[in-house]
N, C-alpha and C positions, 0 to 999 in steps of 0.2 A: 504494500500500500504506500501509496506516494506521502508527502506531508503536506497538507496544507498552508498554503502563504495568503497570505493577507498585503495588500498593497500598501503601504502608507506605514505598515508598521514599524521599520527604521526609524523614520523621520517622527512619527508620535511618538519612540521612546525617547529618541534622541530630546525630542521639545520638553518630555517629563521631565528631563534629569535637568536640563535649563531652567524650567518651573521651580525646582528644587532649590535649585543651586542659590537662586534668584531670592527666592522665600527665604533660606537660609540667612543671608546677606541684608534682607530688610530686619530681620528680629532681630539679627545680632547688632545694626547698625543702631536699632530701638532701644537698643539698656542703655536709655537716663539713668540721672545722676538719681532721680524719683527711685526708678529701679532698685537701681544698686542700692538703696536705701531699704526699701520694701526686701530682696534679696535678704539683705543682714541681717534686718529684723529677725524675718524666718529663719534663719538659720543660727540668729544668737538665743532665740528664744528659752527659758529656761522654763524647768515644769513646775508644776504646782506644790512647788517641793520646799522646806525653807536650806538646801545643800545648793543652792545657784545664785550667781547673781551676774547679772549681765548689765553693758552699757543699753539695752535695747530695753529694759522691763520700766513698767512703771509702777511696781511694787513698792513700798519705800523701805520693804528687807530685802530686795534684790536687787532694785537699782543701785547704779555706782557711776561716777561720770567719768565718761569715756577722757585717755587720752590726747593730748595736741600733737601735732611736730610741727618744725619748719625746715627742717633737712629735708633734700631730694627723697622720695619713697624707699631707693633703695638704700641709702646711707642710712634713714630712719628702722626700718626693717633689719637691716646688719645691727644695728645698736641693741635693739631688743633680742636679735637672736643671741650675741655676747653676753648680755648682760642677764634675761633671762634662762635661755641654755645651761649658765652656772649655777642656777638654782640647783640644791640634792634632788637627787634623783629624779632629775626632768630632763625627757626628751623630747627634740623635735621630730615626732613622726610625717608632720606631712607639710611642704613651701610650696606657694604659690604665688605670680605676680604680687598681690594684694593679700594675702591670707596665710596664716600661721597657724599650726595646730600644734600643739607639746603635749604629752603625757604627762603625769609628774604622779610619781608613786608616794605613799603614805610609810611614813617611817618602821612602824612598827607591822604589821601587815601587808602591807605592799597593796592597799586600796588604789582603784585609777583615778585621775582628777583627768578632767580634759580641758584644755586653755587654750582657747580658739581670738586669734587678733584677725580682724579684718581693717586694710585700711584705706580709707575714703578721699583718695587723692586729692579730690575738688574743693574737700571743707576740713582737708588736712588732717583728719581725726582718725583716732584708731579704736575702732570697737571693739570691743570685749566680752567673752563670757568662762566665766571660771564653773564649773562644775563637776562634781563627785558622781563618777559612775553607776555607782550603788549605795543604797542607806536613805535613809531621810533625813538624818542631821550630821550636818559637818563642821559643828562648835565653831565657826565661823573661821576656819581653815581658809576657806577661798577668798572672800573678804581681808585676809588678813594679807594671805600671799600677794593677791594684787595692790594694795595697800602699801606693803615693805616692795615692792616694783617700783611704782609711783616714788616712793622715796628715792632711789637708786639713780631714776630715770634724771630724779632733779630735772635740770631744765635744758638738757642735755639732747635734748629732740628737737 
């Protein structure tokens, strides 16, 4: 049996992948500064827990105000990876243009904290969310760590 061909089907897939391509290129042109704002939010969001505090809540046991810089993103970004990186037992597990994620283990146990910076090139700011992987209360652990950062940072960004 022979196969069936269809006339025009090159050129309609060809056209799909252009379609695509195209669509592709308007959404990503579309991430405002609004965006990237809305973005952070979601993504610093902490839970109804009182072990979080993030610059995105408006809890007032969870909120904490976010960071400034005036160094270039990535001279700003290096300074924090130095200076928080030295923190005990904290890693950086994951770098991105704009975004930071570290581990940082609990002394005695070895509990996860996860410390996630996003930073906001347009209004120079870097948001933050500190959080405890598991448990409900973290005696204000997170609070404290990014608190003794802020010291550190001094005005050094």
């Amino acid at each position: 049996m022979g196969m069936i061909r269809f006339r025009g089907t090159k050129k309609f897939s060809q056209g799909l992948v252009l379609l695509c391509l195209i669509g592709s290129a308007v959404i990503a042109q579309g991430a405002t500064e609004e965006n990237m704002t809305e973005n952070a939010k979601s993504h610093l969001a902490c839970p109804n827990t009182p072990n979080c505090i993030s610059t995105m809540e408006t809890t007032e046991s969870q909120t904490i105000t976010p960071f400034q810089y005036n160094k270039p993103l990535y001279e700003a970004k290096a300074l924090l990876i130095q200076i928080f990186g030295g923190f005990p037992r904290t890693d950086l597990v994951k770098e991105e243009e704009a975004y930071l994620h570290f581990e940082v283990k609990s002394f005695l146990l070895g509990f996860v904290d996860d410390v996630e910076f996003v930073f906001d090139e347009a209004t120079k700011t870097i948001h933050f969310r500190s959080a405890a992987r598991t448990g409900y209360y973290d005696f204000g652990v997170n609070r404290k760590r990014i608190e003794d950062l802020r010291g550190m940072l001094g005005d050094t960004l």
